[in-house]
C-alpha positions in Angstrom: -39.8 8.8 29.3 -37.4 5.8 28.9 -34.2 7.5 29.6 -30.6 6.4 31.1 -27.6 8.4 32.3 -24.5 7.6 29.9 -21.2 9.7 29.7 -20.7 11.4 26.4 -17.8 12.7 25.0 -18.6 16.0 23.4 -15.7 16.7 22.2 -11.5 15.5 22.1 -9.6 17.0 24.5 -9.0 16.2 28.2 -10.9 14.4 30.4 -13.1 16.8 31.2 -14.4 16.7 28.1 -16.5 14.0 29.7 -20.2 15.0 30.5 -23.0 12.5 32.5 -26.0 13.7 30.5 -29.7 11.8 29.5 -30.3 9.7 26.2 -32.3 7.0 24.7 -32.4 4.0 26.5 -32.1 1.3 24.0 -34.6 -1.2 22.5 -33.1 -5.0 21.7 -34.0 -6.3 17.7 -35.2 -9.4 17.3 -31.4 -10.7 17.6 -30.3 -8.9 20.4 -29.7 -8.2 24.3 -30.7 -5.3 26.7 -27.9 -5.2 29.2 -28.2 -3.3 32.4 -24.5 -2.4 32.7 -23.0 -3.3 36.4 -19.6 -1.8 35.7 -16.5 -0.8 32.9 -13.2 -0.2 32.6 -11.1 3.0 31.5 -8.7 1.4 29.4 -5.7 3.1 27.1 -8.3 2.5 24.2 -10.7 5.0 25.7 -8.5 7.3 26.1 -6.9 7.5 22.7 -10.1 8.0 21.3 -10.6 10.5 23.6 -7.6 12.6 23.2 -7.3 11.9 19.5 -3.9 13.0 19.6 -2.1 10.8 17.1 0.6 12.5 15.2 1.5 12.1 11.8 -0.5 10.2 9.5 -2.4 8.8 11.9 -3.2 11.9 13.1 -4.7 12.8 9.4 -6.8 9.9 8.6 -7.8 8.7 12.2 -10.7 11.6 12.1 -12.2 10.1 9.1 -12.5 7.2 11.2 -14.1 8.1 14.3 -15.3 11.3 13.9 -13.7 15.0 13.3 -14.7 17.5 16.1 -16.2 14.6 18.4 -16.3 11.1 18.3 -19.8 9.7 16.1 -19.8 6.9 19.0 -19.7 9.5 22.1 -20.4 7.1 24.7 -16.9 5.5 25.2 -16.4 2.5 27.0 -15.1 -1.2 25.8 -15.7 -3.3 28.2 -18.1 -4.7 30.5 -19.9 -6.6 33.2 -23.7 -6.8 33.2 -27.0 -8.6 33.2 -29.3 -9.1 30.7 -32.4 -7.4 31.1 -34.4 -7.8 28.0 -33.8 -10.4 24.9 -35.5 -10.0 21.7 -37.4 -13.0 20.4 -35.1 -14.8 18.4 -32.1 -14.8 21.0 -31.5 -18.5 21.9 -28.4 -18.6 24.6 -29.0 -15.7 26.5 -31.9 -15.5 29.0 -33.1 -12.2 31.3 -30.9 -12.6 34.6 -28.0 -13.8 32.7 -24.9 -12.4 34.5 -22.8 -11.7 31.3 -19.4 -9.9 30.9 -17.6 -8.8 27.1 -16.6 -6.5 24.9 -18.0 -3.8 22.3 -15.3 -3.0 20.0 -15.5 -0.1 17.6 -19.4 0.1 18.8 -18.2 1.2 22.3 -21.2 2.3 24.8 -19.8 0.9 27.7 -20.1 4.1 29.8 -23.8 4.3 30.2 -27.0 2.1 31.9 -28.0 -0.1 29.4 -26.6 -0.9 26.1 -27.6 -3.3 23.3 -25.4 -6.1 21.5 -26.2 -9.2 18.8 -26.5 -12.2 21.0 -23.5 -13.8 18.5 -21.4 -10.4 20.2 -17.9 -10.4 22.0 -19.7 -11.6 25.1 -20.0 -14.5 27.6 -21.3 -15.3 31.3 -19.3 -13.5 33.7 -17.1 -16.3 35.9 -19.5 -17.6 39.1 -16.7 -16.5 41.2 -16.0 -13.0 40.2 -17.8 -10.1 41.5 -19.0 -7.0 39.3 -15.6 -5.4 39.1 -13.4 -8.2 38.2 -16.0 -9.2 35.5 -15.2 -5.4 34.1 -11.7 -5.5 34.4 -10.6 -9.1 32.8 -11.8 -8.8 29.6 -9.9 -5.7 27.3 -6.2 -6.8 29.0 -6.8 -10.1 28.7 -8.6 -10.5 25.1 -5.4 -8.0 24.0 -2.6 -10.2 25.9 -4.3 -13.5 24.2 -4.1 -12.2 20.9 -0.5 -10.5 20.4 1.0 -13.4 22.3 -0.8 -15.6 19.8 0.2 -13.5 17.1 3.7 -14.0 18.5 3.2 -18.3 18.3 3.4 -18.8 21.6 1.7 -21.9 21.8 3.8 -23.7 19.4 6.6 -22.9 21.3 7.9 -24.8 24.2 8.9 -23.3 27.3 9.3 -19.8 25.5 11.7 -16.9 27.3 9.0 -13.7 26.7 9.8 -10.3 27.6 7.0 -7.9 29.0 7.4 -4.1 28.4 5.3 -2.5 30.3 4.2 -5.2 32.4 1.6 -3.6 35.1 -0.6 -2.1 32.8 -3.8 -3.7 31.6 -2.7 -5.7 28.8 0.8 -6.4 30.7 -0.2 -8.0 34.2 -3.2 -9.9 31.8 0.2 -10.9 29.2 2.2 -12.2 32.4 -0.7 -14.9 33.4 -1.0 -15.2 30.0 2.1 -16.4 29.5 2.7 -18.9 32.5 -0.2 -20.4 31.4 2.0 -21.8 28.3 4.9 -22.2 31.0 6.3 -18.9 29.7 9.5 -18.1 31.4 8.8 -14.7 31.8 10.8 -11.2 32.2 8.5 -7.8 33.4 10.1 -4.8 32.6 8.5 -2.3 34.5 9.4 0.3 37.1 10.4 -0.2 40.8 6.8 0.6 42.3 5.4 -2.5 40.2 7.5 -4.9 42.0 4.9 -6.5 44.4 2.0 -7.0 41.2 4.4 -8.3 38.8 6.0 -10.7 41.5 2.4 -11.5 42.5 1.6 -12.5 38.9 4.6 -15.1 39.1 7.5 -13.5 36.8 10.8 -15.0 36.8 12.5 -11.5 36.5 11.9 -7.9 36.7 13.9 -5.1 35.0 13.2 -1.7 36.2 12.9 0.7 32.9 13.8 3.4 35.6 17.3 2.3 36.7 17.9 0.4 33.3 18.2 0.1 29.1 16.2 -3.1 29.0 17.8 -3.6 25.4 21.1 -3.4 26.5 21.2 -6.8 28.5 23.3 -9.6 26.4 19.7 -11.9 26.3 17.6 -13.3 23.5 14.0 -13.6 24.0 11.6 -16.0 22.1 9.1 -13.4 22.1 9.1 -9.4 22.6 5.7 -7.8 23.8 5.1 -4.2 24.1 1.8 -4.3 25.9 2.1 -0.1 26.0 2.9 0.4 22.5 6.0 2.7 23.8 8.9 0.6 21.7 10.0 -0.2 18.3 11.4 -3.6 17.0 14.3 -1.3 15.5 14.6 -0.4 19.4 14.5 -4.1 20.5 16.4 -5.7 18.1 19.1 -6.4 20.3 16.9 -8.8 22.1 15.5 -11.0 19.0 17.3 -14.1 17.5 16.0 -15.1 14.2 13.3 -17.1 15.3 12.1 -14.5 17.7 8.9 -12.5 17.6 8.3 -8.6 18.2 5.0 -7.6 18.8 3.2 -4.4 20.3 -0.4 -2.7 20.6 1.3 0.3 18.8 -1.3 0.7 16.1 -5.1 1.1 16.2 -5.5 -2.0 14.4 -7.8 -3.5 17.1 -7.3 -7.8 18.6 -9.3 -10.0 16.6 -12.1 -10.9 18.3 -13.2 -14.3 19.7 -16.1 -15.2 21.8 -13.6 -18.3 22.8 -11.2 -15.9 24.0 -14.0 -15.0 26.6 -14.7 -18.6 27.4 -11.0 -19.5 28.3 -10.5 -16.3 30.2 -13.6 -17.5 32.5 -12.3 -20.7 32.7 -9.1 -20.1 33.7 -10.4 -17.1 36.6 -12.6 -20.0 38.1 -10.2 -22.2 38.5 -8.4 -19.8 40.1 -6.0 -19.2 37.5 -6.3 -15.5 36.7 -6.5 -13.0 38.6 -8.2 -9.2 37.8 -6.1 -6.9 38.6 -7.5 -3.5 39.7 -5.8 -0.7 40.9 -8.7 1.5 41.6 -12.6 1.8 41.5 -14.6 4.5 40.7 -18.3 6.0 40.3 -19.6 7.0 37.5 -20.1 10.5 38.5 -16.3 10.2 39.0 -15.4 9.5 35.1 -13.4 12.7 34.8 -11.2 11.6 37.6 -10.9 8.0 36.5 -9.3 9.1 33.2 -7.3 11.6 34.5 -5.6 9.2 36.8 -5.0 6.8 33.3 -3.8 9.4 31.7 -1.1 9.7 34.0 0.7 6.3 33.3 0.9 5.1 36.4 -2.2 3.0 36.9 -2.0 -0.5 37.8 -3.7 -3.1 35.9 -7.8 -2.1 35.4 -9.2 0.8 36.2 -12.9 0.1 37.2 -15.7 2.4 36.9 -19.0 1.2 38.7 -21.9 2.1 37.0 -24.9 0.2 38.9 -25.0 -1.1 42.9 
């Protein structure tokens, strides 16, 4: 029997909704990859679709999207780090061994032993330097932080004053590195227990949402990023001048996707210019626990689950 183990959601709801059950392994088309997964990453994507607990009209036509009683893509999962363990015969740049890491989009399928993707996917060779579990855990932050900041015209602008809301998150401690790179000065607004990441990262200044109104301080900002998507730009108007930007992952209007995005990102990590930041590792078998400690807010950067030794 060609089986695998993959974690389905069989239904929305907590994490416990989660079950490690058998499927089909996948076969690769002519134009695609078998990858034997090494490892993913629970990220606040996953977990929406999980919990499917959007209010208002979100909450109405979301299930038309994804599914109504359970999601129509049940095995969850974003992001990756593998190798390729089967190519179908007209798949040019990737070869069997091929250490590879990327991301699946709206396909998800992440959570499992193998999955298949079009060789022209959201996917590149993992960085020579990283291991298995950094691989996982740079791409979703990262490929986010790269986009919204673009969004926001960062690179046109020189020397820029960005603010980071919800800086040691995912997307946030990604958005930070992100940001020096184009000799951002940048601001973190986080609480007190993310003080050593965010000074790790290189910020120029913290605020603590916990002891302070961030959009009470007499500052403009060049750009205003919401990497939670817990703010409004009605909320942070204070902090915007006319030429400013306000942008946020509010929304489920995914990052446009570029495999370049990939490339720089691997770049940059070996040269020893980004770093993965994980806050914890766990099995697969331990899925249930992994989202239950995202869902508590408090996680710090990636969340890795391993999926293969």
């Amino acid at each position: 029997m060609n089986k695998m183990k993959a974690v389905i959601c069989t239904k929305y709801g907590a994490p416990e909704v989660l079950k490690i059950m058998e499927v089909e392994k996948p076969t690769p088309k002519d134009n695609e990859v078998l990858i034997k997964i090494m490892a993913s990453a629970v990220n606040f994507g996953d977990t929406r679709v999980r919990r499917l607990d959007e209010k208002g009209i979100l909450g109405m036509v979301i299930p038309f999207v994804l599914g109504f009683d359970k999601p129509r893509k049940s095995v969850l999962g974003s992001s990756f780090s593998g190798v390729v363990a089967q190519t179908g015969k007209n798949v040019k740049d990737f070869n069997i061994g091929d250490e590879v890491m990327g991301l699946t989009g709206w396909k998800m399928g992440a959570y499992a032993e193998y999955i298949t993707l079009s060789d022209k996917s959201m996917m590149t060779k993992k960085p020579a330097n990283a291991t298995i579990e950094e691989a996982a855990a740079i791409p979703f932050g990262a490929h986010t932080a790269i986009y919204f900041l673009g969004k926001a015209k960062i690179q046109e602008k020189t020397n820029p004053k960005v603010l980071i809301y919800g800086a040691t998150g995912s997307v946030g401690a990604a958005a930070i590195q992100i940001a020096k790179y184009y000799n951002a000065h940048v601001t973190a607004v986080c609480s007190e227990a993310g003080t050593n990441l965010v000074k790790e990262l290189g910020v120029d200044e913290i605020i603590f949402y916990d002891k302070e109104d961030f959009t009470k301080r007499d500052k403009k900002y060049d750009i205003v990023f919401d990497a939670v998507g817990k703010t409004s730009k009605k909320q942070c108007t204070p902090l915007l001048n006319d030429n400013s930007r306000y942008v946020t992952v509010a929304g489920l209007s995914p990052a446009q996707e570029r495999v370049e995005q990939l490339e720089l990102l691997r770049t940059l990590f070996e040269n020893g210019k980004y770093k993965a930041t994980i806050d914890r590792v766990y099995s697969m078998d331990e899925i249930v626990e992994a989202h239950r400690y995202v869902d508590t807010g408090r996680k710090k950067g990636n969340v890795v689950i391993k999926i293969a030794e």
